[in-house]
C-alpha positions as CSV (number, residue, x, y, z in Angstrom):
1,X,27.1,13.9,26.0
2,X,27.9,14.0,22.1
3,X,25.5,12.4,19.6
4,X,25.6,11.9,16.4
5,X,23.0,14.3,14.6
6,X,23.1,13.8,11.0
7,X,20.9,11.2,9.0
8,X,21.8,7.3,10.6
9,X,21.7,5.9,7.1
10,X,24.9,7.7,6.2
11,X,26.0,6.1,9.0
12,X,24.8,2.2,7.4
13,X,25.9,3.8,3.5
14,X,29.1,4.1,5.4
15,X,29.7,0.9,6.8
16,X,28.2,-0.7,3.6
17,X,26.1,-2.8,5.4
18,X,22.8,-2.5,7.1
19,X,23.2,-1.6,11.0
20,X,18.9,-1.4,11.6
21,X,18.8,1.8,12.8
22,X,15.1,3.1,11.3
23,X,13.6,0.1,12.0
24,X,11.1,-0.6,9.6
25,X,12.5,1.3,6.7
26,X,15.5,-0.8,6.9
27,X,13.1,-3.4,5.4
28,X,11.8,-2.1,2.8
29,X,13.2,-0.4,-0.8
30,X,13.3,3.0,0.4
31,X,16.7,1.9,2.7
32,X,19.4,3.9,1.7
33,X,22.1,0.7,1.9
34,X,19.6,-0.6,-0.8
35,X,19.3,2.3,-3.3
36,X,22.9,3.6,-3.3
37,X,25.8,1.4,-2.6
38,X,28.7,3.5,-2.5
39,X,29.7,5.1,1.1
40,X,28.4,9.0,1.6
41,X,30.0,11.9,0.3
42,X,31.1,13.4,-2.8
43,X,33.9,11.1,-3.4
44,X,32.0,8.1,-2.2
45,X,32.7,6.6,-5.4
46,X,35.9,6.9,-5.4
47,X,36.2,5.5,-1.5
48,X,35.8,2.0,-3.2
49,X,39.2,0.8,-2.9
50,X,40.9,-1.7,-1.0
51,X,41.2,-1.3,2.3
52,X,44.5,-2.3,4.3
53,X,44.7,-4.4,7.3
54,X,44.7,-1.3,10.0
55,X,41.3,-0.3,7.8
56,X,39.3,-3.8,8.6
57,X,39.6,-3.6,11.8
58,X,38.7,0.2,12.0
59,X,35.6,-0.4,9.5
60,X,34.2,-3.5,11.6
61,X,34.9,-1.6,15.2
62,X,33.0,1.1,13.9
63,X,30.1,-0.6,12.7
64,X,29.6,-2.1,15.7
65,X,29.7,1.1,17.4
66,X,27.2,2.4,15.3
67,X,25.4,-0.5,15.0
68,X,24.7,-0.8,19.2
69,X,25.1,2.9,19.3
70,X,27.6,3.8,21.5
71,X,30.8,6.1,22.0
72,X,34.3,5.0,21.1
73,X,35.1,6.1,24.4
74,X,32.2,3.9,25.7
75,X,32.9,1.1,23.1
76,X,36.7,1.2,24.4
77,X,35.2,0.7,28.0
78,X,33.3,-2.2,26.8
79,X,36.3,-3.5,25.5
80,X,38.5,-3.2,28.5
81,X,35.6,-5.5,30.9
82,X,35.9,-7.9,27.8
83,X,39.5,-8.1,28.3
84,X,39.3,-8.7,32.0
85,X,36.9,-11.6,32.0
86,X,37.1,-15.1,31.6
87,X,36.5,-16.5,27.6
88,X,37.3,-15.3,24.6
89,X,37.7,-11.4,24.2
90,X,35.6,-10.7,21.3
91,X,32.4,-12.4,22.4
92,X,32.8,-11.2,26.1
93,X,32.7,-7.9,24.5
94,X,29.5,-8.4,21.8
95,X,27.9,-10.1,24.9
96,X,28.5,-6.8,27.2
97,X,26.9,-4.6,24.5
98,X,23.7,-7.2,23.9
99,X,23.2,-7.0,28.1
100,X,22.5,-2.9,27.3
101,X,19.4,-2.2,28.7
102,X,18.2,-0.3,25.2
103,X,19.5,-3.5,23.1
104,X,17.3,-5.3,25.3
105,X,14.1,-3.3,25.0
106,X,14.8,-3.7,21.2
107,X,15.5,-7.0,21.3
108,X,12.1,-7.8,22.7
109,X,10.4,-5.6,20.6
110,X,9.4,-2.4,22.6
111,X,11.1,0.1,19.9
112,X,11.7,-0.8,16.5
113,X,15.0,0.5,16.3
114,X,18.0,0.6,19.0
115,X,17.8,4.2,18.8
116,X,13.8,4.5,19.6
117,X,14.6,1.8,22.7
118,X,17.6,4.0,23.7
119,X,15.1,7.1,23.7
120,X,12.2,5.0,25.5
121,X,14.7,4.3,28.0
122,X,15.7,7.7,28.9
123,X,12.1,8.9,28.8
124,X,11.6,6.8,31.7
125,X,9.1,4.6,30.2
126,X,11.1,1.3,31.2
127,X,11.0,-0.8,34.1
128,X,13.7,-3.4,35.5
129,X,12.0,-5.5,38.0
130,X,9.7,-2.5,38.8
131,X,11.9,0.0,39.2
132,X,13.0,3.2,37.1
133,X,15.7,2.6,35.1
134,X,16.9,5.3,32.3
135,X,20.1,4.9,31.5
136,X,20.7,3.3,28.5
137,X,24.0,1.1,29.2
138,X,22.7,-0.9,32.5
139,X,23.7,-4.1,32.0
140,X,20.7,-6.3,32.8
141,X,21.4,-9.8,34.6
142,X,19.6,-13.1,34.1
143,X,16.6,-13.5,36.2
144,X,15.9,-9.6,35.8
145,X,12.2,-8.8,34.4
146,X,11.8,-5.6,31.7
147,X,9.0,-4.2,31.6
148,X,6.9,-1.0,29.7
149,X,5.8,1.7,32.5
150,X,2.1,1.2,32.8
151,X,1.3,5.0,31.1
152,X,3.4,4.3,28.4
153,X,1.4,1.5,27.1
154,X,-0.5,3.1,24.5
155,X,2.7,4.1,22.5
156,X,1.5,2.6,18.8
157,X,4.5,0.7,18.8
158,X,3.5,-1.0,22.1
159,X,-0.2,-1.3,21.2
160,X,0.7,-3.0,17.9
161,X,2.9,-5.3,20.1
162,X,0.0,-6.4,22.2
163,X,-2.5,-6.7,19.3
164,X,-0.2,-8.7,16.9
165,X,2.6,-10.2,18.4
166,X,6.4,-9.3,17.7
167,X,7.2,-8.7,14.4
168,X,10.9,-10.1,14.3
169,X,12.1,-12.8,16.7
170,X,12.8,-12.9,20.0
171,X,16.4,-14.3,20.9
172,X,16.5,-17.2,23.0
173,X,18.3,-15.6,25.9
174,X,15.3,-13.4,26.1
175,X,11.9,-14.2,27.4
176,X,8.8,-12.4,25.8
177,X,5.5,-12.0,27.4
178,X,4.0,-9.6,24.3
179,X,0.2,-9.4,25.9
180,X,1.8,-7.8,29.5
181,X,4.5,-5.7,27.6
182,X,7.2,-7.6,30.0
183,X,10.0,-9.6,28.8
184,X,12.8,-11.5,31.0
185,X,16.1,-12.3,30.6
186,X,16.8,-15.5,30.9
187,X,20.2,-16.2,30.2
188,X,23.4,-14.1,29.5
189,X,23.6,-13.8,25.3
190,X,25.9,-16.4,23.4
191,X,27.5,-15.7,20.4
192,X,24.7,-17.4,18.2
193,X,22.4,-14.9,19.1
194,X,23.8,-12.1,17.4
195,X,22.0,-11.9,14.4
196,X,24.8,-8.8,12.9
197,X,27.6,-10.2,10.7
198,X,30.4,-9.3,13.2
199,X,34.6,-10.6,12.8
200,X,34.8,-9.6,16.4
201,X,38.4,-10.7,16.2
202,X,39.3,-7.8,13.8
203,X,37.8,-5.5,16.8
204,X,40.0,-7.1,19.5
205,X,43.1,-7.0,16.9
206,X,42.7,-3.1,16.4
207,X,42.9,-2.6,20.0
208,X,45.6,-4.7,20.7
209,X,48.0,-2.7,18.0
């Protein structure tokens, strides 16, 4: 499968925005949204014009693509199940990527970033009601429990988990039990609980061109 190789802050530079993908760093001075604020590149100056209509929507799909870390052809996938359910369109779709198995693990506070949960989930250190799971985009369901494979529990992150509690809140559709490394889902995600600043409709618009 492709992957994106090159630094992830050029990634957030690009969008303008921070998209949380270094996890603590993104906190602090050193992130790169916070010392440069022009878009990557040698002519990342000059990119700061404005945009037209086709290049909103394109701008916001992408940085939600980065943001959850997925592939457009995944992210056009995503869409299509979105399109097909009941609701509204745009938060059927945010919804679908928040029910990811590695935005889950983040979300509970297992990896610090999205990309560290995606990579604890492929390692095999996760467990959905007690069995192996690795795959990054299983959607989980309400009533499902998520928990950290029993040798895996010394991972600092983990450790630092169970010592101190989670460092950054817990959505409400998301049940946390920090001292056993378990977490369950209790609801599906509502729109509330999306802490990115997403126009979802410009998303649904570009694909509807």
């Amino acid at each position: 499968m492709a992957r994106y190789t090159d630094s992830v802050c050029r990634q957030c530079r690009r969008e303008g925005t921070k998209l949380f993908l270094k996890g603590d760093r993104c906190y602090s001075a050193k992130c790169a949204v916070t010392k440069r604020h022009t878009p990557p590149g040698q002519h990342g100056q000059s990119r700061a014009r404005k945009s037209s209509e086709y290049g909103l929507q394109l701008r916001e799909k992408q940085k939600v693509r980065r943001a959850y870390g997925v592939l457009e052809s995944q992210f056009r996938k995503y869409y299509d199940m979105a399109a097909n359910m009941r609701g509204v369109t745009g938060e059927n779709m945010l919804s679908l990527l928040e029910r990811r198995l590695d935005n889950v693990v983040y979300r509970l506070g297992f990896g610090v970033s999205r990309p560290m949960a995606r990579q604890m989930v492929t390692h095999g250190h996760i467990r959905v009601d007690g069995k192996k799971v690795d795959i990054p985009s299983f959607l989980v369901k309400p009533g499902q429990v998520i928990t950290v494979r029993e040798n895996s529990r010394d991972i600092p992150v983990l450790k630092e988990l169970r010592e101190q509690g989670s460092a950054k809140p817990v959505p409400k559709w998301l049940e946390l039990d920090a001292d056993n490394l378990s977490g369950k889902v209790a609801a599906m995600p509502a729109r509330d609980d999306i802490d990115l600043t997403i126009e979802e409709h410009l998303i649904v618009e570009f694909y509807s061109r």
